[in-house]
Every structure is written in structure tokens, then in C-alpha cells.
C-alpha positions as CSV (number, residue, x, y, z in Angstrom):
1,X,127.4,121.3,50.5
2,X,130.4,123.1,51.7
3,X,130.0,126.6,53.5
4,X,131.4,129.4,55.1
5,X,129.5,130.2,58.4
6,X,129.7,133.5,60.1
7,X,128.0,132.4,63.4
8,X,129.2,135.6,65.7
9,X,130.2,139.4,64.7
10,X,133.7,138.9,65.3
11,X,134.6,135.5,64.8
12,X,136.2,133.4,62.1
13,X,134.3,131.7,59.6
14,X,133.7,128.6,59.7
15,X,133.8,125.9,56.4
16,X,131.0,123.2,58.0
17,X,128.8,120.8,56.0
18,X,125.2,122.9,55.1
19,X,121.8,121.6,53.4
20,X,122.3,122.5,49.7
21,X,119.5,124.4,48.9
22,X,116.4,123.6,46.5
23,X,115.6,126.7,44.1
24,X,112.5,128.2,45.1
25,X,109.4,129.4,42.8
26,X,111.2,132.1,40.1
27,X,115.0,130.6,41.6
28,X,117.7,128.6,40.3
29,X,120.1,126.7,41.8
30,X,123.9,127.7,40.9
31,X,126.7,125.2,41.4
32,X,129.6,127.9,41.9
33,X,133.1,127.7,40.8
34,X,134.5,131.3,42.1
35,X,133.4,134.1,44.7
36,X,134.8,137.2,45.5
37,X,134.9,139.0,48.7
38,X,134.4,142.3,49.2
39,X,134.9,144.9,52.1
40,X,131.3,144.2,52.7
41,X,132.4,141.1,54.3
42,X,135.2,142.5,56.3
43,X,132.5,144.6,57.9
44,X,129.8,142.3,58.6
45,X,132.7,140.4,60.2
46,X,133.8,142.8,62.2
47,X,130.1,144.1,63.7
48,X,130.4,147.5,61.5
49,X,127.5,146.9,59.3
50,X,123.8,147.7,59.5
51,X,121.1,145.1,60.6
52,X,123.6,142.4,61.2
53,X,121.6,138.7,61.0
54,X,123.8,135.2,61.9
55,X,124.6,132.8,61.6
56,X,124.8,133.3,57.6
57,X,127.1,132.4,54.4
58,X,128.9,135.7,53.3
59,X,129.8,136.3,49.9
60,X,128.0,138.9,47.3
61,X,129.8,137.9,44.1
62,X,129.8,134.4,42.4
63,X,130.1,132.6,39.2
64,X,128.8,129.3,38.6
65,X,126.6,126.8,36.4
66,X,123.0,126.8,36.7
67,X,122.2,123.6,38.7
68,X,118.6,123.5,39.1
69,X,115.8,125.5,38.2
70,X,112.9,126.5,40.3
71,X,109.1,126.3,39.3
72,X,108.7,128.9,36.4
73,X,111.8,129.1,35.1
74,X,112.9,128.8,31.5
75,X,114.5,125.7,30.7
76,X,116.8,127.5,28.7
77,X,118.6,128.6,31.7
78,X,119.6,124.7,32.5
79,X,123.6,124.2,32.4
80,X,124.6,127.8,31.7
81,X,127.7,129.7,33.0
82,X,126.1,132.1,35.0
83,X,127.6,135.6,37.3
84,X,125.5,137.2,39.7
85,X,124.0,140.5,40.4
86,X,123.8,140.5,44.0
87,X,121.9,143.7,44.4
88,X,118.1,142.5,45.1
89,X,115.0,144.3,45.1
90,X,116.2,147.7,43.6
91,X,113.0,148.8,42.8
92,X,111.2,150.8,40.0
93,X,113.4,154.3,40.8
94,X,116.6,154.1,38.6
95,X,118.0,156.8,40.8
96,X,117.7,155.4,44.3
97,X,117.7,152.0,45.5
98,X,113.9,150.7,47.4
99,X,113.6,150.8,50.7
100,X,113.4,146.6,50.5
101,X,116.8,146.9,48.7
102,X,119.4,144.0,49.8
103,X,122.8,142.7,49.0
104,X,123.3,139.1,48.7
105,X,125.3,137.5,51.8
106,X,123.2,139.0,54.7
107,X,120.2,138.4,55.4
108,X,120.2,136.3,52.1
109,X,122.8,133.4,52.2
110,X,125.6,134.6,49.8
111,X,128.3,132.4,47.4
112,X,130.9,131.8,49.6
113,X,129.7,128.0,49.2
114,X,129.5,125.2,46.6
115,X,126.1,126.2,45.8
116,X,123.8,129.5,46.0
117,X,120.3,130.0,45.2
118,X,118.8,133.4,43.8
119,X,115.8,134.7,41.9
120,X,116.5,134.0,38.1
121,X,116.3,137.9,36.8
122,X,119.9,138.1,39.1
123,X,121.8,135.8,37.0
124,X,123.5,137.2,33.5
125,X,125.8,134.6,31.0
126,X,129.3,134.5,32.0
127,X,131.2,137.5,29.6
128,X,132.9,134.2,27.3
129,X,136.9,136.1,27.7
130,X,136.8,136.0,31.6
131,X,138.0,133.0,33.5
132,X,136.0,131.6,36.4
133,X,137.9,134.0,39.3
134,X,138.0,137.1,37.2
135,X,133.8,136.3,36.2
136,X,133.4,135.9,40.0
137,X,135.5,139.2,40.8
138,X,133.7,141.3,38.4
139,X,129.8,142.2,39.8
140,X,129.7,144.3,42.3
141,X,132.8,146.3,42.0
142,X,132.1,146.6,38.4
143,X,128.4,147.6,38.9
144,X,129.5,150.1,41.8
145,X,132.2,151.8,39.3
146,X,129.6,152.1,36.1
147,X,126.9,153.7,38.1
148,X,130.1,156.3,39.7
149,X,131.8,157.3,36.3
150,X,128.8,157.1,33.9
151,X,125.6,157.5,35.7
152,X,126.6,159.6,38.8
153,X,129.6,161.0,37.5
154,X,128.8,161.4,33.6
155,X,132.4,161.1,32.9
156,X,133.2,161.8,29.1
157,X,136.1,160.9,26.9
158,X,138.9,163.6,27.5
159,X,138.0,164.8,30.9
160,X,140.5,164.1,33.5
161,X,139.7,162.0,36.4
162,X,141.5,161.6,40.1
163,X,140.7,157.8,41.7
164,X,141.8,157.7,45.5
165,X,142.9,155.0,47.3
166,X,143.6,152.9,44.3
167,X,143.8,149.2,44.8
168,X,140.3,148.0,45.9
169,X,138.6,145.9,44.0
170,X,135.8,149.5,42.8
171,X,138.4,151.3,42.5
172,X,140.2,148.8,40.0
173,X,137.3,148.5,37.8
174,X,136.7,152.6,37.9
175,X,140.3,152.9,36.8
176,X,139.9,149.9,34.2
177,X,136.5,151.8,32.5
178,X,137.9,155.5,32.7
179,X,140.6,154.3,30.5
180,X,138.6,152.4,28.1
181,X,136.4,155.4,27.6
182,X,139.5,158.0,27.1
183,X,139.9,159.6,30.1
184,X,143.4,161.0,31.4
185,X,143.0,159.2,34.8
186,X,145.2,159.7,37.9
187,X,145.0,158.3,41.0
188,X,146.3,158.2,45.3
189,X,147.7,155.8,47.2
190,X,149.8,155.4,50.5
191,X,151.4,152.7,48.3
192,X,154.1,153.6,45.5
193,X,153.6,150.1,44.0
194,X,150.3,150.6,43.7
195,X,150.6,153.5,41.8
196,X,153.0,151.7,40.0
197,X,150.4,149.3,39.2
198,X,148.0,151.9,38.3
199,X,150.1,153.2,35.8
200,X,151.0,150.1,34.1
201,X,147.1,149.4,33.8
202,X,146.9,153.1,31.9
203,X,146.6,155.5,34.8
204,X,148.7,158.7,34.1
205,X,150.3,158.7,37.3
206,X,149.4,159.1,40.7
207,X,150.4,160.3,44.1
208,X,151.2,159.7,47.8
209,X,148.3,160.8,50.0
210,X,150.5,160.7,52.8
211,X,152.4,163.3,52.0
212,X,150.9,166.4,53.3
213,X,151.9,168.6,49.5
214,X,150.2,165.7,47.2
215,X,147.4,168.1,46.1
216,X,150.0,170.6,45.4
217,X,151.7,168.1,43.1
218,X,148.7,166.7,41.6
219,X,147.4,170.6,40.5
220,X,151.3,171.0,39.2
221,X,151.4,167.7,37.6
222,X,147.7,167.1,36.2
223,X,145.3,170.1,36.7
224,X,142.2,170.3,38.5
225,X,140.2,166.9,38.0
226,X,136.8,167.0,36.8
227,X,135.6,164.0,38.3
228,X,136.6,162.7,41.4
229,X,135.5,158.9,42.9
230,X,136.3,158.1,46.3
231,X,135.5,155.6,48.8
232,X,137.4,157.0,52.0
233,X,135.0,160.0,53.3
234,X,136.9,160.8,56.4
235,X,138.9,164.4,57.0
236,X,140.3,164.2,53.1
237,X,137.1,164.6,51.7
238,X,137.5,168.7,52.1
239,X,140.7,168.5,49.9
240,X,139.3,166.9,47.2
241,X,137.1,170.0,47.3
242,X,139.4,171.7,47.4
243,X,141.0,170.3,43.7
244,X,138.2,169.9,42.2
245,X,137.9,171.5,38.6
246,X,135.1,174.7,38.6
247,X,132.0,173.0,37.7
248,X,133.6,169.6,39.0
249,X,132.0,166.7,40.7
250,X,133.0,164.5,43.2
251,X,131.3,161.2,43.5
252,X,131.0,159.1,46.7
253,X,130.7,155.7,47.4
254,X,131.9,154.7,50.5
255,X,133.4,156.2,54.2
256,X,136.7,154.5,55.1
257,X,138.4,157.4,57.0
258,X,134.8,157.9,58.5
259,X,132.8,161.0,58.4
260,X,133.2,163.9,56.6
261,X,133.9,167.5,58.2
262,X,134.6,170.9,57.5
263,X,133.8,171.4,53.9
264,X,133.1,175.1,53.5
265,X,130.0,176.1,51.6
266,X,130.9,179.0,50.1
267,X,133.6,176.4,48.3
268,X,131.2,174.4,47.2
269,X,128.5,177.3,45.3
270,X,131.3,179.2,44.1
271,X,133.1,176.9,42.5
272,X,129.4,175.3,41.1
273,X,130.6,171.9,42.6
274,X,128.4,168.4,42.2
275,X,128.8,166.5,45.2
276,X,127.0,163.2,44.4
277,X,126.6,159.9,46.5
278,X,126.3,156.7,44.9
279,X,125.5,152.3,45.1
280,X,125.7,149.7,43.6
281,X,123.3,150.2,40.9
282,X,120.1,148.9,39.1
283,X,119.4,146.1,37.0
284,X,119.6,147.9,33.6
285,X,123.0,149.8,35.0
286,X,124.4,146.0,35.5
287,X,123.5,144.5,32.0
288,X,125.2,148.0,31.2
289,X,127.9,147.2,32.6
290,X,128.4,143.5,32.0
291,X,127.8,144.6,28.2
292,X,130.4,147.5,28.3
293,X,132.6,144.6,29.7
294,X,132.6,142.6,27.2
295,X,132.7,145.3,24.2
296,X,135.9,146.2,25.8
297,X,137.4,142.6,26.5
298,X,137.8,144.5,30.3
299,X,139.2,142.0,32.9
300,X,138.9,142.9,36.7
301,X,142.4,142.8,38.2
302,X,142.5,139.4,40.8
303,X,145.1,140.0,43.3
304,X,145.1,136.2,44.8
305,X,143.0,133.0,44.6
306,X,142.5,131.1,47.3
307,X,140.3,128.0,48.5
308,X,137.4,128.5,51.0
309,X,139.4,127.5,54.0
310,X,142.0,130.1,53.4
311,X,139.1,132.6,53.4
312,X,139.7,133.8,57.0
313,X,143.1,134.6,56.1
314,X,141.9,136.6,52.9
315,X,139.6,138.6,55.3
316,X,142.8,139.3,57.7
317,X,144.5,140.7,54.4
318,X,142.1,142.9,53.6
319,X,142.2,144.5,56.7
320,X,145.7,145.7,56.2
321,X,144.5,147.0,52.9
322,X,147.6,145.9,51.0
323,X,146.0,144.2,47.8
324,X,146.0,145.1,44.5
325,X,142.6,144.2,42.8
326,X,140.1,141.5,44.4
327,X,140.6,138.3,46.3
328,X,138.8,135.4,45.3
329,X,138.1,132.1,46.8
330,X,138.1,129.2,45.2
331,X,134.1,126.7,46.1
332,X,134.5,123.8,44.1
């Protein structure tokens, strides 16, 4: 089979010719027609994960046809369209991931190949109104937003609710869901465009975090959020705290900008603020989600499609941060 090969942190991929792999007991065999990348990737690339293990195929999210099954497995499974929860071994705790917990595409060969094996209880039918790119975009961005808005951030229809750094593929899907539930959602950017596109997807409106009065405008304009989901960390952290609604939370799910600093207690008690962390998400969250999905005929936003040779190029763009959505690759 064709694959994508990260040999060294820091290198390109490379497409070379692999073994296609036989399901094992409990497995089956996926012939995959889409995979999605996500700023995982980018950072396993680059040397700024944890535990890094090479040479291995990337790639957490994939859509496909079941191939092959392993010993075990239902023949009912045989020939159908198939996405993938790539979140492994979550454990018995809905509210924390295991201490075995993994994410497919490191240590576990991932999708960005013509085939992928994984244990059957990861694989869910394809939602039957997505196409094969926006099936493949949709796992773990969708499962990351669904555990932030409902289970983290128990967002309710009405409230209002500030996304930052709109554009990524979490925060597409976060924006995507607040609105489906009835939530007044606004949203950052350094882009104007992007907010553009935020608001033609429902947003309210959003604002430039670049410019050093946006939390001015955004208390003149909106109000105080209720929730807040954010991916950045990093020195803005403290004025999110800062406009958060009394009795507000803030929900995290990634660190960007880097570490957070200078947040002042006496903000946080007094103004009886939730500051929550959040990932990915459990089995039941994900047949949550995929259900919720399809209830609401939601499609994830693709920004481009391209083939598994462009994909070091994809990885190049998402390092400037300039799309809108996910990026996708193309394995068959």
C-alpha cells in the first residue's frame, strides 16, 4: 500500500510503498478514501510532541470501507462505510482519559495511507449526508468540540459564547454546534475574512485579536460571554478572564501562544469563574457526537483537498495558520 512516512522529527514525509496490514484479533482492515490532518501532525513533525516514536504513518482521522475483518469480528461489519475514532484506550473514567490513553498516528500507524487497521469498537457508519473528505474531516475536531461546549462547558441554548482563533478545524466544529444548539456565538481572529467566514456560517460577529481594544469592543458589542473555548493558552489567556461573564467558564483545549501567566486569583473566586481543561473525549461522547451530527445534517467546513503527495505542502500551510476549516488528503 501507499504511505506517508515520517522517518525523522523534522523532515518531510515521505509517500513510499508499505506492507498493507492484516487486521489483528478484535481489528478490521479499512481501505480509506479520505484523512484529515490535524495540528497533531504539524507537531509530531516538527519534534513538539510527547514520546515521539519513528518512523510512523501520521494521520488521526479517516474514512474508509471495511476491507477485512480480524478473528472475532462480526461479519456484519464487512463492506461498510466506516469513520474512525482515533482516541484509543480511554478507559472506564468518563472524566479523564487512562493513563494507556493514545491517539491514532503515533505510536499506532495512522490513515494517512490506502489502508489502516484499528480495533473494531473504533469504527462508527459513515453519517449517510457527508461526502468522503467532509466524513474524514469530522472525528477528532468534532469529538474535541462536543466534549468543550456540552460536557466541559455545559453550554445551553441562549447563552452567549466567545470562540478564539477561529478557523481551525475544533474550532469550526465548536462554532458549527453552538449554533445548532441556539447560542449567540462570537468569535477572534487576526483574520478579517475569517471572521467573515464565521459570520456567514452563523457567528454573530467577531473581532481582531490584534488589536490591543478588542475586549473593549467585544464587552460594547456582545456582553460578557458565558462560555469561552480556546486553544491558544499563551499571555491572552488572562484577558479572557478578564471578560468572562460572573459565574462564567472558560474551557481549554490546547496551548498555541504557550503557557499561561499572570491570571490573578482574586479574579478568578470573585467573579466564581470555571476554568476547565479538556480532550478529545470518550467513546460514548463520540457516538454523541456523530449522532448530534447527523440529527443536525452538520457538515465540517474542508478548506482544501489534496492527494497524499501534496501532504507536505498541506503541513507547510498549516504552519502559517491561514486556513479556514480542515485539510484533507486524498489515499485512494
Amino acid at each position: 500500500m501507499r504511505a506517508l512516512v515520517l522517518h525523522e522529527v523534522g523532515s518531510l514525509l515521505v509517500v513510499e510503498d508499505r506492507p498493507t496490514p492484516e487486521p489483528g484479533p478484535g481489528e478490521v482492515l479499512i481501505r480509506l478514501h479520505a484523512a484529515a490532518l490535524n495540528r497533531r501532525d504539524f507537531w509530531i513533525q516538527q519534534g513538539l510532541y510527547a514520546d515521539i516514536r519513528v518512523p510512523v504513518i501520521l494521520g488521526s482521522d479517516g474514512a474508509g470501507v471495511v476491507d477485512r475483518l480480524g478473528a472475532g469480528v462480526a461479519a456484519s461489519w464487512q463492506g461498510k462505510e466506516v469513520i474512525i475514532n482515533p482516541g484509543l484506550k480511554w478507559g472506564d473514567d468518563p472524566r479523564v482519559q487512562s493513563a494507556d490513553f493514545e491517539i491514532l498516528g503515533m505510536p499506532r500507524d495512522g490513515t494517512f495511507a490506502e489502508y489502516v487497521r484499528v480495533p473494531v469498537e473504533q469504527v462508527w457508519e459513515r453519517p449517510a449526508h457527508l461526502k468522503w473528505e467532509e466524513a474524514a474531516a469530522l472525528p477528532l475536531a468534532g469529538l474535541t468540540a462536543y466534549r468543550a461546549l456540552f460536557t466541559q462547558g455545559g453550554l445551553r441554548s441562549g447563552e452567549r459564547v466567545l470562540i478564539t482563533g477561529i478557523g481551525g478545524g475544533v474550532a469550526t466544529m465548536a462554532l458549527l454546534f453552538s449554533v445548532a444548539v441556539g447560542a449567540e456565538v462570537w468569535v477572534t481572529s487576526s483574520s478579517p475574512a475569517k471572521i467573515d467566514r464565521a459570520v456567514a456560517l452563523g457567528a454573530a460577529g467577531g473581532f481582531l485579536y490584534t488589536d490591543r481594544d478588542w475586549t473593549e469592543a467585544l464587552l460594547r458589542e456582545a456582553g460578557n460571554p458565558h462560555l469561552i473555548v480556546d486553544s491558544a493558552g499563551g499571555d491572552g489567556y488572562r484577558l479572557l478572564v478578564d471578560v468572562a461573564a460572573p459565574g462564567g467558564r472558560i474551557v481549554n483545549f490546547g496551548a498555541t501562544r504557550g503557557n499561561i501567566r499572570e491570571i490573578s486569583p482574586r479574579q478568578v473566586f470573585w467573579k466564581q469563574l470555571h476554568l476547565i481543561g479538556s480532550t478529545m473525549g470518550s467513546p460514548r461522547e463520540f457516538a454523541a457526537m456523530v449522532e448530534f451530527v447527523g440529527r443536525q445534517a452538520l457538515k465540517p467546513v474542508v478548506d482544501q483537498v489534496l492527494s497524499l503527495e501534496e501532504a507536505n505542502r498541506a503541513l507547510a500551510a498549516m504552519s502559517q495558520s491561514g486556513q479556514f476549516g480542515k485539510l484533507v488528503l486524498r489515499t485512494t
